[in-house]
C-alpha positions in Angstrom: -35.3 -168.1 41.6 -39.2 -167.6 40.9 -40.0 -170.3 44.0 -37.9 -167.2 46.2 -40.3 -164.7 44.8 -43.5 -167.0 45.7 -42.0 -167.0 49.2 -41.8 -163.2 49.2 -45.3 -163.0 48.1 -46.9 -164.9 51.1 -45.5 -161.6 52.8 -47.4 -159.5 50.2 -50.8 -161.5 50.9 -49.8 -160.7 54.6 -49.3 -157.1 54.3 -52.6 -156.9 51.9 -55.1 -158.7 54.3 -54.1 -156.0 57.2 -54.7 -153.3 55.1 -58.0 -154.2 53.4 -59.1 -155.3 56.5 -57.8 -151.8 58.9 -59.6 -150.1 56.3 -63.2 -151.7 56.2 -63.1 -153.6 52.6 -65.6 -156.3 52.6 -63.7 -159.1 50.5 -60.4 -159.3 49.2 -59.6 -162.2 46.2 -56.2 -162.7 45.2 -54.5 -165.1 42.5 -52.7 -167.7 43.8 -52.6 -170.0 40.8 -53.8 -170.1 37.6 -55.5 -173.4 35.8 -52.8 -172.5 33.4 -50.1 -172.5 35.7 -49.7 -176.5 35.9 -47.8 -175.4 32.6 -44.9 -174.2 34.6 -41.5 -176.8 35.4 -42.8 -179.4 37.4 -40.3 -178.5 40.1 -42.1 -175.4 40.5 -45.8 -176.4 40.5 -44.4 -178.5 43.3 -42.5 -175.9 45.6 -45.9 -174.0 45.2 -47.8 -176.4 46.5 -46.0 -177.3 49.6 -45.5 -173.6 49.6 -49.4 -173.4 49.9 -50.1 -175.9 52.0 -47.5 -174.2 54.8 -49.2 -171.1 54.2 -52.4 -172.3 54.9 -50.8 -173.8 58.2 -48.7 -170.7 59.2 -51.5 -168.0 58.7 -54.9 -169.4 59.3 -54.8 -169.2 62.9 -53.7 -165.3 62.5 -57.1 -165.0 60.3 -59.2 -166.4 62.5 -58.0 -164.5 65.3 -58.7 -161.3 63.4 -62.4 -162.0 62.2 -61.3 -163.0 58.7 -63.2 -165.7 56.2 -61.3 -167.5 54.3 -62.4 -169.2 51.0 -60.5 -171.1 48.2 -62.0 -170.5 44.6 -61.3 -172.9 41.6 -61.1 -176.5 41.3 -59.5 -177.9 44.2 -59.9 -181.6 43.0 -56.4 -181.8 41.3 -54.6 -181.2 44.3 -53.4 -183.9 46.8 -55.2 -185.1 49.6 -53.0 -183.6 51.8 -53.7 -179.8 50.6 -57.4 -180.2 50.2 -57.7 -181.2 53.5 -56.1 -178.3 54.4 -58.3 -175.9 52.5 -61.5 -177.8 53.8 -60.1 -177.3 57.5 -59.4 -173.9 56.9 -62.5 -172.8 55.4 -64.1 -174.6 57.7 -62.3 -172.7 61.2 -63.3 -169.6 59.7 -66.8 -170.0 57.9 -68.2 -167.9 60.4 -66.4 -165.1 60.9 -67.8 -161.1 60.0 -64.5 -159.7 59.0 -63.0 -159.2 56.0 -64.1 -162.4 53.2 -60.6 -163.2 51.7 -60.9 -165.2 48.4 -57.9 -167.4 47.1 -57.9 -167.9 43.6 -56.2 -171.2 43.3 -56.5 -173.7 40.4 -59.1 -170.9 38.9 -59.6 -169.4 35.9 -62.6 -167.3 34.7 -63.2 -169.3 31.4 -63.2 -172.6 34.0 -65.3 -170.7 36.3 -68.0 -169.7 33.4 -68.0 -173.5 32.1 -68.7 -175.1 35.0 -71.5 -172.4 36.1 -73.3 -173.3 32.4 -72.6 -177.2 33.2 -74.4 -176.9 36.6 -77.5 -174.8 34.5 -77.4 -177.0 31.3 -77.5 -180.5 34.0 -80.7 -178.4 35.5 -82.2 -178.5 31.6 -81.5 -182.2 30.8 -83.3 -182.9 34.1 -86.3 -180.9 32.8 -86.1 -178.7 35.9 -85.5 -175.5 34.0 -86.6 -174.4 30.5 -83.3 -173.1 27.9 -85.3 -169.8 27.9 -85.3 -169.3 31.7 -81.8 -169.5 31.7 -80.8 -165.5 32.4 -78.1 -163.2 33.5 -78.8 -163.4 37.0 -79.5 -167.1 36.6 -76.0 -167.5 35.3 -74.1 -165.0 37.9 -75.8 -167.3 41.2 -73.7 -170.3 39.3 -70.0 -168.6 39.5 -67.8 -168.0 42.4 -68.3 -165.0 44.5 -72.1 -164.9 43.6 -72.8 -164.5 47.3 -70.8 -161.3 47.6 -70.8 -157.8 46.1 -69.7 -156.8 42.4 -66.4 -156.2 42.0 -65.6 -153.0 42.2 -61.4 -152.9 41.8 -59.1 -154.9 40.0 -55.7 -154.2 41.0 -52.6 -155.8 38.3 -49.1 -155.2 39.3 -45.7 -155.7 37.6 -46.6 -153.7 34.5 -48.8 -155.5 33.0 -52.0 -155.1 31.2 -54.1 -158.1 30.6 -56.7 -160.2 32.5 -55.3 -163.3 32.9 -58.5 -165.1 32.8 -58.8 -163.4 35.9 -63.0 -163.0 36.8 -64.1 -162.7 33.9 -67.6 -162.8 34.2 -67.0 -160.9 38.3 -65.4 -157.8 36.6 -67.3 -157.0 33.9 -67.7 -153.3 35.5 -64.9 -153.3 37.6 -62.4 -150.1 37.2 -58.7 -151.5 36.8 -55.3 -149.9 38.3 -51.8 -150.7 37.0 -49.1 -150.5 38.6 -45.4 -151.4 38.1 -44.7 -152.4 41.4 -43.8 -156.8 41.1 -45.8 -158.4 43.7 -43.5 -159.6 46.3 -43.1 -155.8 46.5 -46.8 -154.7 46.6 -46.9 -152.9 50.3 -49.4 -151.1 52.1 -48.5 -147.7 50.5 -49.0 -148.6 46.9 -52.7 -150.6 47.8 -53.8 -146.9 48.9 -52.1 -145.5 45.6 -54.5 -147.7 43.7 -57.4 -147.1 46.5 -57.3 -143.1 46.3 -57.1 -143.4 42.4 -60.0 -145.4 42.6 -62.0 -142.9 45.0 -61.7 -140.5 42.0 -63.1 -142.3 39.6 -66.5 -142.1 37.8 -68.3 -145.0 36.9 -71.2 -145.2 34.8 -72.2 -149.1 34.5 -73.1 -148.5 31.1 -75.3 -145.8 31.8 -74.8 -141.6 31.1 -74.9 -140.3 34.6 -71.6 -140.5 36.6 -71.4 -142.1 39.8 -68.3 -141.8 42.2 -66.2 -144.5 43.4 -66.5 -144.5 47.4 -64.1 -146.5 49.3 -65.1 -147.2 53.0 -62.8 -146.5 55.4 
């Protein structure tokens, strides 16, 4: 029954790519599957992976057409052949477009992403072409994914639940969070403005005393 609910969410990614991109937000990164989620019956790992790999055919024409870039995060190198080649060729057809940057989070997990970023610095040492002490915040945040793109400034969790997930965990350090009870499969347009206008009131502080507003562009 859970292979029927990944099919529904494809829908869900559908509907939440037209909205984020009618209303003018610059990158949208959503959790396709976990590092953990190799875990799961082997029956279902394998519907979701030809359930990706159809996706991937089915819609990247539709993003292209519509100015969207499409990028896979995490550590594609355990998949088949078959889907990486499909994730290069995507990426690839749309590297170039302005639109909307759409981030899939597949194989990913923060604690994953952090490692490998302190590999590719700590390689850098034993080389002798960087010093321990050099080695600094901002150092560290050009090493993990989305270092190219803004902060993150919303993390939306739906279903009812309140955890991470070893979700970004280095990428949201200052990000405001919205719950919602809504399951994903049924995550529609009016329930991403819920958690956009509840965002727009917010005040955020980045660990300073002096508020400053959320904006959301529209």
């Amino acid at each position: 029954m859970r292979v029927f609910g990944h099919r529904a969410g494809v829908k869900s990614v559908r509907r939440s790519v037209r909205f984020a991109a009618s209303h003018g937000i610059e990158a949208l990164t959503l959790y396709a599957f976990s590092s953990e989620n190799w875990n799961r019956p082997e029956q279902e790992v394998s519907a979701l992976m030809e359930l990706f790999v159809r996706a991937l055919d089915s819609e990247v024409k539709s993003l292209h057409k519509h100015n969207v870039r499409l990028r896979i995060i995490g550590d594609i190198s355990r998949f088949s052949m078959r889907l990486q080649e499909r994730i290069h060729r995507s990426e690839k057809l749309t590297e170039n477009n302005s639109g909307l940057t759409l981030n899939i989070a597949a194989n990913y997990g923060g604690r994953w992403d952090i490692i490998q970023a302190v590999q590719s610095l700590t390689e850098k040492v034993a080389a002798g072409e960087l010093q321990p002490g050099d080695i600094t915040e901002d150092l560290l945040n050009q090493q993990v994914c989305l270092h190219d793109l803004a902060p993150v400034d919303l993390v939306i969790r739906t279903g009812g639940e309140h955890r991470v997930s070893n979700f970004l965990l280095w990428q949201i350090a200052y990000a405001e969070f919205y719950f919602s009870d809504v399951l994903w499969p049924d995550f529609d347009e009016l329930t991403f403005e819920g958690a956009l206008n509840a965002f727009a009131h917010r005040e955020r502080r980045f660990g300073g005393t002096d508020p400053i507003h959320a904006t959301v562009a529209s």
